[in-house]
C-alpha positions as CSV (number, residue, x, y, z in Angstrom):
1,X,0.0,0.0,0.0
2,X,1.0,3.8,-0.6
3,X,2.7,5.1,2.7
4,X,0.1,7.1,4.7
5,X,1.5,10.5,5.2
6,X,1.1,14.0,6.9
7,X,0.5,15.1,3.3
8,X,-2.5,12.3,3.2
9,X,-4.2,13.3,6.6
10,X,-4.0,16.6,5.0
11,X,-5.3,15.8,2.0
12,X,-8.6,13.6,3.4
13,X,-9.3,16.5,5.7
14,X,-9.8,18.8,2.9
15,X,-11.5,16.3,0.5
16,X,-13.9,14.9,2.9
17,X,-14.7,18.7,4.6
18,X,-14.7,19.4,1.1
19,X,-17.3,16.8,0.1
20,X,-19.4,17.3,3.2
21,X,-19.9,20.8,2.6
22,X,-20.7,20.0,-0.7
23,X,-23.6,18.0,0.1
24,X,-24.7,20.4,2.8
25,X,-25.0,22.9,0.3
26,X,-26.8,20.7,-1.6
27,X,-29.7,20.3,0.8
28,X,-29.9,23.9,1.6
29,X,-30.3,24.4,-2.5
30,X,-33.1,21.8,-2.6
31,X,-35.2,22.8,-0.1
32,X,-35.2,26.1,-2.1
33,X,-36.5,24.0,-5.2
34,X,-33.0,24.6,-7.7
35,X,-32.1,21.4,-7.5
36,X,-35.4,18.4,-7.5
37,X,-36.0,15.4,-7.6
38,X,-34.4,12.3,-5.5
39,X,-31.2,13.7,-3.8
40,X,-29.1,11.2,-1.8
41,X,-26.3,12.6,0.2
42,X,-23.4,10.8,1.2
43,X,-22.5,12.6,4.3
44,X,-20.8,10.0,7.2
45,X,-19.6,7.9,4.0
46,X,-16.6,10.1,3.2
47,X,-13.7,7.7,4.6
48,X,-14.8,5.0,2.1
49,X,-14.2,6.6,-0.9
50,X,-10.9,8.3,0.8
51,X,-9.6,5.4,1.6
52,X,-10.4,4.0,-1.4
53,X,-9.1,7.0,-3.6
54,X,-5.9,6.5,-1.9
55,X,-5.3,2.7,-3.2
56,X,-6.4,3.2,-6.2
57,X,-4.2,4.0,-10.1
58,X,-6.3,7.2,-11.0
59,X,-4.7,6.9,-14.5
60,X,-6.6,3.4,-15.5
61,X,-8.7,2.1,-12.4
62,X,-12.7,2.8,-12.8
63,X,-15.5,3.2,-10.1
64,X,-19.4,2.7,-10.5
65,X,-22.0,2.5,-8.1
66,X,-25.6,3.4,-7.1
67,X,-27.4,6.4,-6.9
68,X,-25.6,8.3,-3.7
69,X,-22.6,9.5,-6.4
70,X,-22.0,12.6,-6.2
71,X,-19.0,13.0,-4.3
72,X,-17.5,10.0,-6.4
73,X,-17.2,11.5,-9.6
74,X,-15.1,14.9,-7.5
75,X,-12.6,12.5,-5.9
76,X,-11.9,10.8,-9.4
77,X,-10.9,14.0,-10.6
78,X,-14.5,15.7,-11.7
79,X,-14.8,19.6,-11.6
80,X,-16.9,20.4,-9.0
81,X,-18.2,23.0,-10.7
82,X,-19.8,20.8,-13.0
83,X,-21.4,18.0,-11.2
84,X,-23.2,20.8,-9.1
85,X,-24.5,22.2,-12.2
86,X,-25.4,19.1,-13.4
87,X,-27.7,18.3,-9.9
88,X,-29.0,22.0,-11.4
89,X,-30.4,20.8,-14.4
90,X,-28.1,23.3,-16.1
91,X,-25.9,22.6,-19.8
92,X,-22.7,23.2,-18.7
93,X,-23.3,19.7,-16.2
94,X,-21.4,16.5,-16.5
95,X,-24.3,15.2,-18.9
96,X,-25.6,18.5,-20.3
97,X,-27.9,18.8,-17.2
98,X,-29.9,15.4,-18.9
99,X,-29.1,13.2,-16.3
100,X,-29.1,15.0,-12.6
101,X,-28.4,13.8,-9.5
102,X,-28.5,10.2,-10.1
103,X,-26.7,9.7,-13.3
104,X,-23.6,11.5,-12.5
105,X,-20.9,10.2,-15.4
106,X,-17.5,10.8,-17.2
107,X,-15.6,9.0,-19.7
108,X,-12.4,11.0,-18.7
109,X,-11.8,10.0,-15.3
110,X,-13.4,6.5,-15.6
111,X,-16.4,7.5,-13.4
112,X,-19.2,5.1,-14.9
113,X,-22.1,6.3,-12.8
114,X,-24.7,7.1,-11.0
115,X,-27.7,4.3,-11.4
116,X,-30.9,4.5,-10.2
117,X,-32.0,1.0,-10.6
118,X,-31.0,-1.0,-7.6
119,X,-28.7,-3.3,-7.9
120,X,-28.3,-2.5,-11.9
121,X,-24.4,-1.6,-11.8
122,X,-23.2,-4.5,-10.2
123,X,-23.7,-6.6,-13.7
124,X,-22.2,-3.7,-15.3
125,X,-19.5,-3.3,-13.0
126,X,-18.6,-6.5,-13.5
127,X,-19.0,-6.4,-17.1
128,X,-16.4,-3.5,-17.3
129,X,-14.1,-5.7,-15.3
130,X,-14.6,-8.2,-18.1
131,X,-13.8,-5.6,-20.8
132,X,-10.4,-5.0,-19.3
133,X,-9.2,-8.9,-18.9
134,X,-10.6,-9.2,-22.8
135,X,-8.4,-6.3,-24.2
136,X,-5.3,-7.5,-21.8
137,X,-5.4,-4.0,-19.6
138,X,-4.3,-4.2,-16.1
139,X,-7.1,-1.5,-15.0
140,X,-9.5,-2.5,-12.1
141,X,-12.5,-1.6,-11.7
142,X,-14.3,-0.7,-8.5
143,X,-18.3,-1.6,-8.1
144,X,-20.3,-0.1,-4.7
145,X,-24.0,-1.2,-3.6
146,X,-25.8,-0.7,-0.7
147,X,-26.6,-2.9,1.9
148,X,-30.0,-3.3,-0.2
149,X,-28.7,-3.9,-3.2
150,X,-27.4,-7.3,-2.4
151,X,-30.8,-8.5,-1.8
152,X,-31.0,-8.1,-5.7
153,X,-30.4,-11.6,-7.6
154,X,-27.9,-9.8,-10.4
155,X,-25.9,-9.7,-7.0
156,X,-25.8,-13.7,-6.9
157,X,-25.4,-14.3,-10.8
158,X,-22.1,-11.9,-11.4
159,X,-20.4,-13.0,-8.4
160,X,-21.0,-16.7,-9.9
161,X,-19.6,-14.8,-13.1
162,X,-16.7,-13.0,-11.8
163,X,-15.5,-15.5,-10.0
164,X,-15.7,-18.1,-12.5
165,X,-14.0,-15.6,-15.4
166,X,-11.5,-14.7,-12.2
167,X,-12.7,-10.6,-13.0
168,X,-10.1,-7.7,-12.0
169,X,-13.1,-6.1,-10.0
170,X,-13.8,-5.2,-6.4
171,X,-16.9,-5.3,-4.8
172,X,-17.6,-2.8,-2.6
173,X,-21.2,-2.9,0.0
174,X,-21.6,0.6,1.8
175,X,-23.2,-0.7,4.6
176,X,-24.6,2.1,6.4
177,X,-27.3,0.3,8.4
178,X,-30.8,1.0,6.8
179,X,-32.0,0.1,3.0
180,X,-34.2,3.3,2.4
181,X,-35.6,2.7,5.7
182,X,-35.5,-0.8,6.6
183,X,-32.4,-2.0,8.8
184,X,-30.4,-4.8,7.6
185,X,-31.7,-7.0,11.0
186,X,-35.2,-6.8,9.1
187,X,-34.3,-8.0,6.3
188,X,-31.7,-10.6,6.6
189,X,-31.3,-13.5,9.1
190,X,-27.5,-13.2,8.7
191,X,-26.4,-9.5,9.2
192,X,-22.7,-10.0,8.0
193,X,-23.2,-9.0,4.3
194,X,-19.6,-10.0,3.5
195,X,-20.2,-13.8,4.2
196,X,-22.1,-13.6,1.1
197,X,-18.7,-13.7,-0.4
198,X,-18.4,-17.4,1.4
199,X,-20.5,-19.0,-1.4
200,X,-18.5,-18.3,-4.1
201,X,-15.6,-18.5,-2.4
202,X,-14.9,-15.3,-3.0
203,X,-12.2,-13.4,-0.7
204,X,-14.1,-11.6,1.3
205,X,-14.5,-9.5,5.0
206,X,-15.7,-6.5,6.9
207,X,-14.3,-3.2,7.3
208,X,-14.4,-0.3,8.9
209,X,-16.1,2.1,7.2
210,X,-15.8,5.0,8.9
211,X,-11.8,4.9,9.2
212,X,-10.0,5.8,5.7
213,X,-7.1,3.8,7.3
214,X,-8.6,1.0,7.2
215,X,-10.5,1.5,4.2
216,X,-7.3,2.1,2.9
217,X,-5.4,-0.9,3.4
218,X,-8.3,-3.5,2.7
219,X,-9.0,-2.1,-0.5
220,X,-5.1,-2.0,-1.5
221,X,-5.2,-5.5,-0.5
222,X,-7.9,-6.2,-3.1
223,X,-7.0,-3.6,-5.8
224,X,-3.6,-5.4,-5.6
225,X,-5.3,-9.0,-5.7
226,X,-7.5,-7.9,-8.9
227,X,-4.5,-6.2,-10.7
228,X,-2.0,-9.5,-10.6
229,X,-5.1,-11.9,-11.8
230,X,-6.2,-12.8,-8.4
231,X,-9.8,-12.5,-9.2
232,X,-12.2,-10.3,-7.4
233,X,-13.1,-9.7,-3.5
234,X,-16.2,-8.7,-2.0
235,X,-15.6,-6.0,1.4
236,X,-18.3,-5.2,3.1
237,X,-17.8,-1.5,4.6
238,X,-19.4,-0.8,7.9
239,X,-20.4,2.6,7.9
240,X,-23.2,5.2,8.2
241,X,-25.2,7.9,6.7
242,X,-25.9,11.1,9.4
243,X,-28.9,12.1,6.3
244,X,-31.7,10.7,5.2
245,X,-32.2,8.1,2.4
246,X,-33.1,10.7,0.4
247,X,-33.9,14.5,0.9
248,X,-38.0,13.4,1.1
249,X,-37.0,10.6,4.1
250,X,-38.6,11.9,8.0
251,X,-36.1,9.3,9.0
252,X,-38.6,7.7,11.3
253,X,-36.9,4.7,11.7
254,X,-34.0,5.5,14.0
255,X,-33.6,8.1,16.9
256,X,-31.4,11.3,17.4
257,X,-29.4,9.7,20.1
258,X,-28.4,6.7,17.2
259,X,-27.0,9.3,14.8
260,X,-25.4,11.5,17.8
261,X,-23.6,8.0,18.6
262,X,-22.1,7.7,14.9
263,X,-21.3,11.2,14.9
264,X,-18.8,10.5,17.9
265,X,-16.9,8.6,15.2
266,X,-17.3,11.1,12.2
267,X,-14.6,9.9,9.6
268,X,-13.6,13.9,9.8
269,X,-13.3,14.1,12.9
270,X,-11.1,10.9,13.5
271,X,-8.5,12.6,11.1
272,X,-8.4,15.8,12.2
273,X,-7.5,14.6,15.6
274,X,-5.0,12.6,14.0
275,X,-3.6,16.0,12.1
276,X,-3.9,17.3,15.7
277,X,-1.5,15.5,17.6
278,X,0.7,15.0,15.3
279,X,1.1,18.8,14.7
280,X,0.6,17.8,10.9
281,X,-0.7,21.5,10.7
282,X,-1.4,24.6,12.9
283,X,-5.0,25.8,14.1
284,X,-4.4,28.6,11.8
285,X,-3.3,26.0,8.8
286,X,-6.7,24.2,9.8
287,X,-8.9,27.8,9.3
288,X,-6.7,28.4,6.2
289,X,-8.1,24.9,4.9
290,X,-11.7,25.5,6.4
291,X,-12.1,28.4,4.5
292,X,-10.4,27.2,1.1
293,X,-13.4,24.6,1.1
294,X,-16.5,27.5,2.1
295,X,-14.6,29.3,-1.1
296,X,-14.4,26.4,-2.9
297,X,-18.2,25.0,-2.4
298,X,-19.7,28.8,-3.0
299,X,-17.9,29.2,-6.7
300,X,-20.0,25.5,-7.2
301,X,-23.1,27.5,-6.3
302,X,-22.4,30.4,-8.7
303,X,-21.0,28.5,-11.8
304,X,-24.3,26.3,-11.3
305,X,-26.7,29.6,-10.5
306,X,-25.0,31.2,-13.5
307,X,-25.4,28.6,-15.8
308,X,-27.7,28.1,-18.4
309,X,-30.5,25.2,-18.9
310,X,-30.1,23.0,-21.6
311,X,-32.2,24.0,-25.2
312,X,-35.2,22.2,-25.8
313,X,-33.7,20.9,-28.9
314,X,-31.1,19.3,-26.5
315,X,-33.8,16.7,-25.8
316,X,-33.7,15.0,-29.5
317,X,-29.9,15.4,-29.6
318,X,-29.6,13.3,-26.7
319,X,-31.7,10.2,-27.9
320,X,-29.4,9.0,-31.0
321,X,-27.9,9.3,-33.7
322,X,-28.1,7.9,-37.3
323,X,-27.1,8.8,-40.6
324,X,-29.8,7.0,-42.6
325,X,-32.5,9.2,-40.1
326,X,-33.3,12.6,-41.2
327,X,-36.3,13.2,-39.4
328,X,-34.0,14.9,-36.6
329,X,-31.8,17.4,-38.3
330,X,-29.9,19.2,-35.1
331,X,-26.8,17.2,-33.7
332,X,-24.9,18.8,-30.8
């Protein structure tokens, strides 16, 4: 694994601030109606995808997952800018405002999505996996669910697949307790989602989630693993989300004092304590940083209040494209 440094404390404490902030100002915008829809926010998740960023190649590995993506695509090397403006509805997005919250995307830094269908990536995950061993690249690709994803039978079939076809892919459950609102005790007699792993004999294990340490070295374990044509893993991170399911969910389910408890173990805060007694940076560094993200989230607000929405002719642009069909003459 990379050598965790000062510089990488540093560095998650600004992404993750970064990311949280991000989202916050992404609730405040919806309840003002500029952003609608479903909005899932990933707030409490950060230290997996830190963790995760950190063991990754950024030059040929890929990531997909659900529809709580929109902090993903930013870590991979996303502007900002655009993926707000894309939750907008506004042209200048990451899909020309066409796809929105759920269906964040880019080509460029391998970021495959953003799916609203449960479950529907891990096939394609997979599938992407399979696309790389075909061509002879050494990329891997990493494919997140949530904890009710797994429920879906695609689950069952590709991990048959992957391990059979021995897949460079990593499977990735964000298990942060509730599926919409249903706890994973409701709906499962066996609450370890990794053992699914077991039946395929898949390497497989928990982790914790809410530590980008340890998120860290499992996943450069199984990055590593995939890469040298060890097949694929199956890590189960235990973690938790301090938001609703969505922006619409009265969280019913679970009590104040229950998110208060996983707060006391906010992946930010475990690594700014870290930055702390280390003297990895001054109080004054840490404002410096604090204040480099508020900057950093309001220019996401303007470019995405600034921006314009997509033209209506956008809307057959976007459908396809063929030469022998001239009922559509406008192509973008």
């Amino acid at each position: 694994m990379k050598k965790i440094t000062k510089e990488t404390y540093l560095k998650w404490y600004a992404d993750m601030l970064f990311w949280r902030k991000f989202e916050d100002k992404l609730a405040a915008v919806y309840i003002q109606q500029k952003v609608r829809g479903f909005l899932h926010l990933y707030n409490g998740q950060e230290a997996v995808l830190a963790g995760a960023l950190h063991a990754m190649d950024l030059t040929k590995d890929r990531m997909i997952t659900a529809y709580r993506n929109h902090v993903q695509p930013i870590g991979m090397g996303v502007d900002p800018k655009m993926v707000m403006a894309e939750l907008y509805g506004k042209v200048t997005g990451t899909s020309k405002g066409m796809g929105g919250s759920m269906h964040i995307f880019s080509k460029e830094h391998r970021f495959h999505g953003g799916h609203g269908i449960v479950g529907g990536q891990i096939p394609l995950g997979a599938g992407m996996a399979f696309g790389d061993k075909y061509a002879g690249r050494d990329n891997v690709t990493l494919c997140y669910m949530g904890d009710g994803a797994v429920r879906q039978g695609s689950l069952h079939e590709t991990f048959n697949l992957a391990m059979l076809w021995q897949l460079p892919v990593v499977f990735i459950c964000e298990n942060n307790g509730y599926a919409m609102g249903t706890s994973v005790e409701r709906t499962s007699f066996s609450t370890e989602i990794w053992k699914l792993g077991l039946g395929y004999e898949m390497p497989c294990g928990p982790v914790d989630g809410m530590n980008p340490v340890t998120v860290a070295q499992e996943m450069s374990k199984a990055i590593e693993r995939a890469r040298s044509g060890g097949g694929p893993t199956f890590l189960e991170m235990k973690t938790y989300r301090y938001r609703g399911h969505s922006m619409s969910d009265a969280q019913h389910y679970r009590t104040k004092d229950e998110v208060e408890e996983y707060k006391k173990i906010d992946p930010i805060t475990q690594v700014l304590d870290i930055i702390k007694e280390n003297n990895y940076a001054t109080d004054d560094e840490i404002k410096d940083i604090d204040k480099n993200v508020k900057s950093m989230v309001k220019e996401c607000e303007k470019f995405a209040e600034e921006s314009d929405y997509p033209p209506v002719n956008q809307l057959y642009d976007m459908v396809y494209e063929q030469e022998d069909f001239p009922f559509v003459q406008h192509k973008i």
